[in-house]
Every structure is written in C-alpha cells, then in structure tokens.
C-alpha positions as protocol buffer text, in pm:
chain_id: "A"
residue {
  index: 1
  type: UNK
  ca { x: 6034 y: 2454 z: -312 }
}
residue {
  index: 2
  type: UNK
  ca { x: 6256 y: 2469 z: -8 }
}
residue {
  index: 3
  type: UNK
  ca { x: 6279 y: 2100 z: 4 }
}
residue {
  index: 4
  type: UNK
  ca { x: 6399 y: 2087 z: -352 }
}
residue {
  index: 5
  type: UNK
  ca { x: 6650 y: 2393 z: -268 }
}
residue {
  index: 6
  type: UNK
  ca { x: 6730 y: 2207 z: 41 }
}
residue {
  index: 7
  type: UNK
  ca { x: 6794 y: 1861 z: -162 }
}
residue {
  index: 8
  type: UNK
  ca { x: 6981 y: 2032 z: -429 }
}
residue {
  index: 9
  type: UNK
  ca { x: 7225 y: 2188 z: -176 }
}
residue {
  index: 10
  type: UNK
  ca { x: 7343 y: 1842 z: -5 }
}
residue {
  index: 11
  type: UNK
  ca { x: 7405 y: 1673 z: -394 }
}
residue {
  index: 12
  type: UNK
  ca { x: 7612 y: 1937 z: -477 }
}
residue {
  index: 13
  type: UNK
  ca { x: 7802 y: 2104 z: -206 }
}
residue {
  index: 14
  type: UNK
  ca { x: 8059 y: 1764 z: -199 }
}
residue {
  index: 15
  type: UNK
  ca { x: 8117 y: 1832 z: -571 }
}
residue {
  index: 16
  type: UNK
  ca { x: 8166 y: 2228 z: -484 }
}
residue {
  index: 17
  type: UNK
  ca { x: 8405 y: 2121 z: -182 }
}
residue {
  index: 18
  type: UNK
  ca { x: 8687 y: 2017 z: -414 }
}
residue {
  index: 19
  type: UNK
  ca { x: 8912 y: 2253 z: -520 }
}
residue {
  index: 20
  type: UNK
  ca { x: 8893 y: 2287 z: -937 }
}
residue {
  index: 21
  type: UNK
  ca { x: 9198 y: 2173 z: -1126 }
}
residue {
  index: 22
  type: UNK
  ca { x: 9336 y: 2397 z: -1390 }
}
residue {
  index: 23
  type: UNK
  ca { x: 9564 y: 2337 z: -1688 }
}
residue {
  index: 24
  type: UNK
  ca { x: 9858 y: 2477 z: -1487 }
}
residue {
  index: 25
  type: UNK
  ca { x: 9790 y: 2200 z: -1291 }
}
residue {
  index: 26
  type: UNK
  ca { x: 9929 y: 1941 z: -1516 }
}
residue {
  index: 27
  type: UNK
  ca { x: 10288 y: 1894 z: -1689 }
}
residue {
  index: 28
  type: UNK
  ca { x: 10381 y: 1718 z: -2023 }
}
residue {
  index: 29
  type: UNK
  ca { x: 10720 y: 1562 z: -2034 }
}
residue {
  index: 30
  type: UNK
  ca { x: 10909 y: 1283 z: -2196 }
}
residue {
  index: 31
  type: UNK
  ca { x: 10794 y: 1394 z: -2552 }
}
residue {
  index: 32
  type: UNK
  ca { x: 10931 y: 1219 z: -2832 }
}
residue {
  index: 33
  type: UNK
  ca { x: 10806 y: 1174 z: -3220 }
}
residue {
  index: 34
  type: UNK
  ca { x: 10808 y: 868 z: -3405 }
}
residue {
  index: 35
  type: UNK
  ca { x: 10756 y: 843 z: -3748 }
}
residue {
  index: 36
  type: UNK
  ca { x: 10831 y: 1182 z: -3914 }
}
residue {
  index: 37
  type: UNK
  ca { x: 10984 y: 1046 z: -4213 }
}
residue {
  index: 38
  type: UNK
  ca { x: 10644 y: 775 z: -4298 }
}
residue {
  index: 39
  type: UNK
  ca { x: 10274 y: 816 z: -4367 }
}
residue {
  index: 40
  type: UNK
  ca { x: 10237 y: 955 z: -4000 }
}
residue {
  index: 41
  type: UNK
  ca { x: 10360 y: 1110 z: -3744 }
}
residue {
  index: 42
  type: UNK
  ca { x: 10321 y: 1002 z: -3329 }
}
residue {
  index: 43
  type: UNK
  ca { x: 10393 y: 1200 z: -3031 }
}
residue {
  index: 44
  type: UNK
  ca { x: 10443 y: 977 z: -2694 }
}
residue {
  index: 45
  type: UNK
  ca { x: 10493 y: 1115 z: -2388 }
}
residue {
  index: 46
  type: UNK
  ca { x: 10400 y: 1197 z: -2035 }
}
residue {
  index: 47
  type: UNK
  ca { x: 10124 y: 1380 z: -1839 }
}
residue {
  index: 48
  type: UNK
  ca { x: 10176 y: 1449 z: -1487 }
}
residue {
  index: 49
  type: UNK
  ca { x: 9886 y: 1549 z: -1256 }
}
residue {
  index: 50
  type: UNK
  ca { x: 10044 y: 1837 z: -940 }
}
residue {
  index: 51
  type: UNK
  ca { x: 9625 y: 1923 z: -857 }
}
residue {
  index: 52
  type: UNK
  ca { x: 9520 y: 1813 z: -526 }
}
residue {
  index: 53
  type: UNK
  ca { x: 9230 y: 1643 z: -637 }
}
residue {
  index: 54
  type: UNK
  ca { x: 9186 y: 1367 z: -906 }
}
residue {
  index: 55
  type: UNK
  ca { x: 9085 y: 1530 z: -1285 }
}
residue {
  index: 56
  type: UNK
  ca { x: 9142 y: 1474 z: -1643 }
}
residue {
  index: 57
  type: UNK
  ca { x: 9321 y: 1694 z: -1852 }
}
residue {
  index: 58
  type: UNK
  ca { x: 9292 y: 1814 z: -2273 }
}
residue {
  index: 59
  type: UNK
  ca { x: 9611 y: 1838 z: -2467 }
}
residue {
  index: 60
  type: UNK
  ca { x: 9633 y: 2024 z: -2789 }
}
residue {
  index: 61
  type: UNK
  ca { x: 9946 y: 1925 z: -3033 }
}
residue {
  index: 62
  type: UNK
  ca { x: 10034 y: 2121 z: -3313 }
}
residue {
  index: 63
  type: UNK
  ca { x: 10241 y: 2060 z: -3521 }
}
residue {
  index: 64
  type: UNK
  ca { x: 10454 y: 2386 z: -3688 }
}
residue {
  index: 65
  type: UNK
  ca { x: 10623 y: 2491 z: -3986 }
}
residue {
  index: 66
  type: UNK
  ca { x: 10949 y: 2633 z: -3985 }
}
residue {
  index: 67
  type: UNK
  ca { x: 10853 y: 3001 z: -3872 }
}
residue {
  index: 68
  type: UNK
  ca { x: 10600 y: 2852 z: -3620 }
}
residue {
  index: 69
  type: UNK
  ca { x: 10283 y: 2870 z: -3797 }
}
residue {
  index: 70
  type: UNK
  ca { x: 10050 y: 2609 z: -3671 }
}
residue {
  index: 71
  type: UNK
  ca { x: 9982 y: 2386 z: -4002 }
}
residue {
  index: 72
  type: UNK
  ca { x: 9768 y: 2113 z: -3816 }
}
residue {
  index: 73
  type: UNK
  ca { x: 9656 y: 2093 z: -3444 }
}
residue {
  index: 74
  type: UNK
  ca { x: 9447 y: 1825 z: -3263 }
}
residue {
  index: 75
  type: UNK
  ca { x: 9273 y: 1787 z: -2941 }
}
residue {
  index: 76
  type: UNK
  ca { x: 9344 y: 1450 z: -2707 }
}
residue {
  index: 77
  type: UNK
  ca { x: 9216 y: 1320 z: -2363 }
}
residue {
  index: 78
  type: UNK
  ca { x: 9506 y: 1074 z: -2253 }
}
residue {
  index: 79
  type: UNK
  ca { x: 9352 y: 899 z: -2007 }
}
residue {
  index: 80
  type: UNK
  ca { x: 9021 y: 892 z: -2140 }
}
residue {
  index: 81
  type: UNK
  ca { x: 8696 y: 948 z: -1908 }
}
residue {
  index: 82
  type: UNK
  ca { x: 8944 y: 848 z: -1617 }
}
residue {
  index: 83
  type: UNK
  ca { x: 9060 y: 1077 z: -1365 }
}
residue {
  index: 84
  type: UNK
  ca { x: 9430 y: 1092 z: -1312 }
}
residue {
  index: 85
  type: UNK
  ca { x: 9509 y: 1090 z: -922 }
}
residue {
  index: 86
  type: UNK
  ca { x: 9706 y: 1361 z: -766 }
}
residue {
  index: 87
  type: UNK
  ca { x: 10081 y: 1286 z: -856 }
}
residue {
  index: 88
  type: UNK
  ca { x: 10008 y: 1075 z: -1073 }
}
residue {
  index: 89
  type: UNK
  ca { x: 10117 y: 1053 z: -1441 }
}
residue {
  index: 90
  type: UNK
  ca { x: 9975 y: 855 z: -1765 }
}
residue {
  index: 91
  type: UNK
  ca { x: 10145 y: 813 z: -2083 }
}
residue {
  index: 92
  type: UNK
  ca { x: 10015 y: 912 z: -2403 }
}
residue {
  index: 93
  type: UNK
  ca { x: 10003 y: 823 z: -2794 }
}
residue {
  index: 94
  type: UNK
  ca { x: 9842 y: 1031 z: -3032 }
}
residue {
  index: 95
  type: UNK
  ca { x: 9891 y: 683 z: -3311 }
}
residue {
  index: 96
  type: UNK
  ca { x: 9786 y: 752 z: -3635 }
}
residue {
  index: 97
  type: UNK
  ca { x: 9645 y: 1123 z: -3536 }
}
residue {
  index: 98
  type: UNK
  ca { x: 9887 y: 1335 z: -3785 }
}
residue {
  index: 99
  type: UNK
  ca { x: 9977 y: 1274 z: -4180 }
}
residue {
  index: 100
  type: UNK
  ca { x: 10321 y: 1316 z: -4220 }
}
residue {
  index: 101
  type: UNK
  ca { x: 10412 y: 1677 z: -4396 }
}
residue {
  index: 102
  type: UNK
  ca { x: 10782 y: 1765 z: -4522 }
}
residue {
  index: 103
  type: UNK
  ca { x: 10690 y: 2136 z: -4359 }
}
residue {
  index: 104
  type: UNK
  ca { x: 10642 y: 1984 z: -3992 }
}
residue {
  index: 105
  type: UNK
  ca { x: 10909 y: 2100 z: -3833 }
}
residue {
  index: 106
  type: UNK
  ca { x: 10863 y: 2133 z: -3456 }
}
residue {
  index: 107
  type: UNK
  ca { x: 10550 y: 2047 z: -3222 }
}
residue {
  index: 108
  type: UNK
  ca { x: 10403 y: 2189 z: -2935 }
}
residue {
  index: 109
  type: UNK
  ca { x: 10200 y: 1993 z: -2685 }
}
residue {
  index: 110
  type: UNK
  ca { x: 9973 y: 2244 z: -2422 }
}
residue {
  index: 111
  type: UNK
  ca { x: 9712 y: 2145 z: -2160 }
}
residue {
  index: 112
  type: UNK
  ca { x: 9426 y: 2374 z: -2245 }
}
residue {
  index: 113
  type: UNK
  ca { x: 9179 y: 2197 z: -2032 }
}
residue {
  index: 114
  type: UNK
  ca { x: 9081 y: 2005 z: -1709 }
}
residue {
  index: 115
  type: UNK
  ca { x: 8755 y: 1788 z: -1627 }
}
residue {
  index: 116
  type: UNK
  ca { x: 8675 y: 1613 z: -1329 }
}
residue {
  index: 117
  type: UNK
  ca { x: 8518 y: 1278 z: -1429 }
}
C-alpha cells in the first residue's frame, strides 16, 4: 500500500506543481459578427491566454434580445483539445453555430471555463 501511495505521489505532484488557470485568465477581443441579416449568424474573434501555464479555455456566446434576455447561448472550445501557451492568442469562428433571429440584437462572449490538456 505504501508503494502504491508512494507511486501515486511522484505521477501526480508535476501535474499539482502548476499553478491552475482560471477564466479570468483569458481575454476575448477583436469580436465581430458576420452574417446577421442571412440564415446564420458568426462571431470571429480573439482569445488571449495572460495564465502562466499553457490551458484551454470554454467560451459561452449568447446572443440577446433587445432588453438583454439571453434567447440562444452556446458553448465553444477554440482551440480544441490544444493548450494555448502563455501569451498566446487563437482566433475563433463559431460558423454555422447560430440561426439568424430578427430579435438578436447584441451578443456576449464570456470565458466560463479553463482545462489543461
């Protein structure tokens, strides 16, 4: 039992030693919507990793009515199962994600999660 205690302790203290990332740890800039006026509507933009250690972060959009209800939300990874280096930034397209509807009126893009890869 020790030896398994022992064992256990050397896999994961490296993956203790780094510091976690959190979703203030990440910006979203550059955001920009295509295609209001179609089928569907596309958010590109930027996410910037300020964490000291490499992670991936979880972006919510919603998109809002006109007195800021959320009328449709979705959850993206931009860069996938990658981890963005610190100070690093990825861009992102959410494509086809959102039907286009005449009561979309502004959108709001949050980090509400991290992951280290």
């Amino acid at each position: 039992m020790k030896k398994l205690l022992a064992s256990a302790l050397i896999f994961f203290a490296p993956l203790c030693a780094q510091a976690a990332c959190s979703a203030t740890d990440f910006t979203v800039q550059n955001v920009r919507v295509e295609g209001a006026a179609g089928h569907h509507v596309s958010l590109k933009g930027e996410l910037v990793n300020h964490c000291a250690t490499p992670a991936g972060a979880k972006l919510r959009i919603a998109a809002k009515n006109a007195a800021g209800d959320v009328i449709a939300s979705h959850e993206i990874w931009p860069s996938g199962t990658t981890n963005l280096a610190p100070g690093k930034s990825t861009w992102f397209n959410t494509g086809r994600l959102f039907d286009y509807r005449a009561s979309m009126k502004s959108f709001a893009v949050t980090v509400v999660g991290t992951r280290n890869w």
